[in-house]
C-alpha positions as a printed Julia matrix, in Angstrom:
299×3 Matrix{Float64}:
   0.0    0.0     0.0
   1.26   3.57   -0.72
   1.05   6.26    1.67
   1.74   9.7     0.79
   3.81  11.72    3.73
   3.5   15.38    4.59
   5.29  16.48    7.47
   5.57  13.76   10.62
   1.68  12.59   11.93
   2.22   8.72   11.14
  -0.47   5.68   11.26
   0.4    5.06   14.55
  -1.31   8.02   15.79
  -4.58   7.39   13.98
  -7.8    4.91   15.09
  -7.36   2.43   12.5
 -10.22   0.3    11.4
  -8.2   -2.62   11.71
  -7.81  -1.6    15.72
 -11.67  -2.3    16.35
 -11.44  -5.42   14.12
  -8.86  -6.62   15.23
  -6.36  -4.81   18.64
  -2.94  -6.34   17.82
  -3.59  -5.39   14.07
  -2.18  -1.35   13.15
  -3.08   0.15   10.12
   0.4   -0.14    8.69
  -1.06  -3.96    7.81
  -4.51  -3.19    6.56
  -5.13  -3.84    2.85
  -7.42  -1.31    0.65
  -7.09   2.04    2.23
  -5.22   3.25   -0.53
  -3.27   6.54   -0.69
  -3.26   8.81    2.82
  -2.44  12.29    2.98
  -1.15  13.11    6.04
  -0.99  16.69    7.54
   0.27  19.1     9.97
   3.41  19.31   12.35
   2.54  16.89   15.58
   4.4   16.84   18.92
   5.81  14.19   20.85
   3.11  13.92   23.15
   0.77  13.21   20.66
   2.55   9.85   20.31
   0.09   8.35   22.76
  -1.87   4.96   22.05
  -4.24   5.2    19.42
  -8.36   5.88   19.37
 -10.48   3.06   18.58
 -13.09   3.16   15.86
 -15.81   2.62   18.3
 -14.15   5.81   20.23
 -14.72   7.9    16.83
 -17.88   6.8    16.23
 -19.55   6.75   18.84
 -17.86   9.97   21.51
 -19.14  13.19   19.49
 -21.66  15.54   19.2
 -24.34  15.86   16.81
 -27.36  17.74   18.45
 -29.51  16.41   16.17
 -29.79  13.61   17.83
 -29.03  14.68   21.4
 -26.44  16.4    23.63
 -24.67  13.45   24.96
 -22.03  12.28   23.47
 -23.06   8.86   22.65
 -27.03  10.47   21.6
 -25.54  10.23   17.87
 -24.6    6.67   17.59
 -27.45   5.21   19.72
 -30.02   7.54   17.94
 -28.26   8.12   14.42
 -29.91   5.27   12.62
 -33.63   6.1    11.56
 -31.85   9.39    9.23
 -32.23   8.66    6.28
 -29.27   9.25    3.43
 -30.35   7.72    0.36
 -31.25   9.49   -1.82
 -29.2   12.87   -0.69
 -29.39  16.02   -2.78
 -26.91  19.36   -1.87
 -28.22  22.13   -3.31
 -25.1   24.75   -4.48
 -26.64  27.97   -4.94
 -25.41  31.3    -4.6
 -22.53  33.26   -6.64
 -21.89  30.41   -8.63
 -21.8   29.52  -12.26
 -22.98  26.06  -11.82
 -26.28  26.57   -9.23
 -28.21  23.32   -8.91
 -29.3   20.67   -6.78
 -26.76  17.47   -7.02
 -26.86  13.86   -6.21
 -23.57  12.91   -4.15
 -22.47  10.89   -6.78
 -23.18  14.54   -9.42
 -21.31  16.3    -6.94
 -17.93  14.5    -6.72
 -18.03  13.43   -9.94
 -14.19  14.53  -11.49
 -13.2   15.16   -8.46
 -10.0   13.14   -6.19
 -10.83  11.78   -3.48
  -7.96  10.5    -0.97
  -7.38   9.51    2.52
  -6.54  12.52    4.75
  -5.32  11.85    8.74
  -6.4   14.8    10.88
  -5.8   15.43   14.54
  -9.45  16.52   15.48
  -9.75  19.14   18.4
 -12.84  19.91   20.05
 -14.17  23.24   21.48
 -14.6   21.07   24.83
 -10.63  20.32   25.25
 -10.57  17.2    24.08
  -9.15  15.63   20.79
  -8.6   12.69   18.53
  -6.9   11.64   15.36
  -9.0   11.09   12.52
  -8.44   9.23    9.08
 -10.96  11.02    6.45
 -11.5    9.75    3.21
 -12.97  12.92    1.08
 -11.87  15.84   -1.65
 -11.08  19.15   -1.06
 -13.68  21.62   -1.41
 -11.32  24.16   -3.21
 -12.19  21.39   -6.64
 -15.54  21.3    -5.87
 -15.79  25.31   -5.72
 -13.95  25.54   -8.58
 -16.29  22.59  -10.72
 -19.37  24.64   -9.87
 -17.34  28.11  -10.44
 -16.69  30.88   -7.62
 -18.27  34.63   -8.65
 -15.89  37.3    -8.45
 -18.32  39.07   -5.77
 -17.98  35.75   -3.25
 -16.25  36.69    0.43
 -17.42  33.73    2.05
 -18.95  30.12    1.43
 -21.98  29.11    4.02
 -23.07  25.47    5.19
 -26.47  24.2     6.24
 -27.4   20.76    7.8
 -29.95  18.34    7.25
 -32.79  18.46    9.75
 -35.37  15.77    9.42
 -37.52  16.25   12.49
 -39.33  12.47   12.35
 -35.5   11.1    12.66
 -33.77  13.32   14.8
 -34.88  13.29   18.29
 -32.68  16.51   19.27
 -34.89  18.42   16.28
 -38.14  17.68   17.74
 -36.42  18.72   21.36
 -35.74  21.88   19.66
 -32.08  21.92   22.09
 -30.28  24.56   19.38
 -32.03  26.42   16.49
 -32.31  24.09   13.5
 -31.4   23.45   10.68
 -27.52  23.81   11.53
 -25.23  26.49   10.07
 -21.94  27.13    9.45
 -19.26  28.99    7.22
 -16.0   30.12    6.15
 -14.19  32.87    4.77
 -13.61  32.05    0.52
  -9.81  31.6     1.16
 -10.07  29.21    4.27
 -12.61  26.75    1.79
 -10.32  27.13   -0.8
  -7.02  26.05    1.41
  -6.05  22.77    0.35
  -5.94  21.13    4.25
 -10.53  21.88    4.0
 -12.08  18.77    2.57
 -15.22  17.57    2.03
 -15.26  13.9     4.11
 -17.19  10.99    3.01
 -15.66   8.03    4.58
 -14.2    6.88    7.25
 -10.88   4.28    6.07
 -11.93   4.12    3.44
 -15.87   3.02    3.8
 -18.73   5.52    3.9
 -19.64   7.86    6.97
 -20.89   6.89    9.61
 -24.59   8.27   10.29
 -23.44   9.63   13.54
 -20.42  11.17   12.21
 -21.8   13.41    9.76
 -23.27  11.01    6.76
 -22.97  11.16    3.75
 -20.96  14.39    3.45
 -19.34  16.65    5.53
 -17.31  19.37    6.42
 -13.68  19.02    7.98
 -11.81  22.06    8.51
  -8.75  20.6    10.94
  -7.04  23.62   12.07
 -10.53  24.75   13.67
 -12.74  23.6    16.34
 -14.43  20.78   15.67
 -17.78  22.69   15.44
 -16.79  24.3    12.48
 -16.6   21.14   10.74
 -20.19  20.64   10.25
 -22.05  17.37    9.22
 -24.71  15.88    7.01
 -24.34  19.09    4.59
 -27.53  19.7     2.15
 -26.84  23.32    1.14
 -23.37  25.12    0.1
 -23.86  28.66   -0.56
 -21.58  31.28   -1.76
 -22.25  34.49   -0.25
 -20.83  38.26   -0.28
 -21.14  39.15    3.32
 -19.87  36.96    6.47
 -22.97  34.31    7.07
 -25.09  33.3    10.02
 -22.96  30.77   11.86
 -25.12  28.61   14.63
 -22.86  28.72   17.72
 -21.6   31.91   16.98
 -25.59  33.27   16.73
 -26.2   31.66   20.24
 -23.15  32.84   21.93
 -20.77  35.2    20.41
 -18.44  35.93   23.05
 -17.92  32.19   23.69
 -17.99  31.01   20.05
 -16.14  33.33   17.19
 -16.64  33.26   13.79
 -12.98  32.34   12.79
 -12.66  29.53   16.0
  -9.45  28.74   15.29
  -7.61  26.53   17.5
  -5.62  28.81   19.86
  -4.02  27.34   23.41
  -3.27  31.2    24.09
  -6.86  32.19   24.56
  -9.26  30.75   26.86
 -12.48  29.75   26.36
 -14.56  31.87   28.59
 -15.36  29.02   31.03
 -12.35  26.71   30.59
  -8.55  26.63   29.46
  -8.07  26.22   26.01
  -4.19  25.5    26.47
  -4.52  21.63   26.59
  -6.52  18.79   25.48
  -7.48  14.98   26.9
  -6.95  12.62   24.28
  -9.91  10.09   23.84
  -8.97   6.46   24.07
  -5.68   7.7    26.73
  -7.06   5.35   29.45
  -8.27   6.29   32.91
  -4.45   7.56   34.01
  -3.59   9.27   31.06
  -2.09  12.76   31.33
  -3.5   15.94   28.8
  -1.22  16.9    26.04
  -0.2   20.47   25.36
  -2.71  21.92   22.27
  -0.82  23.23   19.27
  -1.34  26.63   17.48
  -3.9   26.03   14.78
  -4.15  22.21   15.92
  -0.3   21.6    14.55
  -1.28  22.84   10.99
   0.96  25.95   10.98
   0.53  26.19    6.87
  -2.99  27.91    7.57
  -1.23  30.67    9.53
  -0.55  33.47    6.78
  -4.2   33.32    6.03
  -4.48  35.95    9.35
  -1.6   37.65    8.7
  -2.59  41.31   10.32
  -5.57  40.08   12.68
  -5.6   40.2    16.27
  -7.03  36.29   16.92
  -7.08  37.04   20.65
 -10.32  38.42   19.66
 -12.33  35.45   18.42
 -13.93  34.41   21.76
């Protein structure tokens, strides 16, 4: 199997499928995956033993279908995925409502391992299987007058028990500024080594944006939208001095109610210790993209 390098996050550090199959077997041995990307500058401690696939799958959030973190996997099931249209609309040449199949069409898709950081202080290490949404912005064509490219979730009240709840505002919304979806570390995910999504991960397609909180990297998407002026973002709407726009990963400034400057890696054990978080999660590449802005600003 070929593996394709980029700076120093290895296998090792990644929940391999093989791992819940099989414990003694490491994703170095596992047949079919074909070619991983790997990005982002990693530290020592993040050499620590790796996730299982039931740890991925099953710790996250997804308050469609509850605000625990096992709500998605237990509840995840009844949504249904097939068929699955994303509507592109916008300040695009191409507007339209695609298939998943008409969407990625032309388009490479490849293995990616992320580090994953959440909002909460804790993290994981993620292999995605996705393409990067700079190719899919450029198949559908960007408008000269785009700033910004806006995301919107599926919400499908009879299957989501967290919709009929009403625990957030629904449907789901995110975005990004046009250069940050066009860097080539923002993909569009959908599989997990190298099989579909999960349903409580964020089936069929989603968002990954690794340098940011994970709540930026928002699942099930059914509308991208190219925009002129900075879009309505859902955690930002409820709580703006907790939850910036930008939410980039930062271990210099706080979260209002908790420190910010480490993490607790899922899947340590019961005695593990928290790692130091990294500037931008590790990816220091993004980092000229806020050349000139004060990020001490974003919570």
């Amino acid at each position: 199997m070929a593996y394709r390098w980029k700076n120093d996050l290895t296998p090792a550090d990644v929940t391999p499928k093989a791992a819940f199959l099989n414990r003694r077997q490491m994703i170095a041995g596992t047949a079919g995956l074909g070619a991983i990307a790997v990005a982002g500058k990693v530290s020592a401690q993040d050499a620590l033993e790796p996730n299982t696939l039931e740890e991925i799958t099953t710790y996250n959030n997804f308050y469609e279908f509850g605000t625990g973190k096992t709500d998605p996997a237990q509840n995840a099931s009844a949504m249904v995925i097939d068929p699955w249209k994303v509507t592109v609309d916008g300040l695009v040449d191409k507007p339209g409502e695609y298939s998943l199949a008409d969407l990625a069409e032309g388009l490479t898709t490849e293995e990616r391992i992320y580090r994953f950081r959440c909002v909460e202080a804790w993290s994981m290490v993620v292999p995605w299987q996705g393409f990067e949404l700079a190719d899919l912005l450029t198949k559908v064509g960007v408008q000269s007058g785009a700033k910004y490219v806006a995301f919107e979730t599926v919400v499908q009240p009879e299957n989501m028990p967290g919709v009929r709840r009403g625990v957030i505002d629904f449907p789901y919304l995110e975005g990004l500024r046009l250069d940050e979806a066009m860097h080539p570390l923002t993909i569009m995910a959908t599989g997990l080594y190298g099989e579909p999504l999960p349903k409580s991960t964020g089936a069929p397609i989603r968002l990954v944006v690794p340098w940011k909180y994970g709540f930026k990297s928002i699942k099930s998407v059914v509308k991208i939208s190219l925009v002129a002026e900075e879009p309505k973002t859902t955690w930002n709407d409820i709580n703006a001095s907790e939850y910036g726009f930008y939410s980039n990963v930062n271990p210099t400034v706080d979260h209002p109610r908790w420190s910010q400057s480490s993490e607790r890696r899922i899947g340590g054990g019961l005695f593990s210790s928290r790692q130091d978080t990294l500037m931008f999660n590790g990816y220091d590449e993004v980092a000229s993209l806020y050349d000139g802005m004060d990020l001490s600003k974003d919570f």
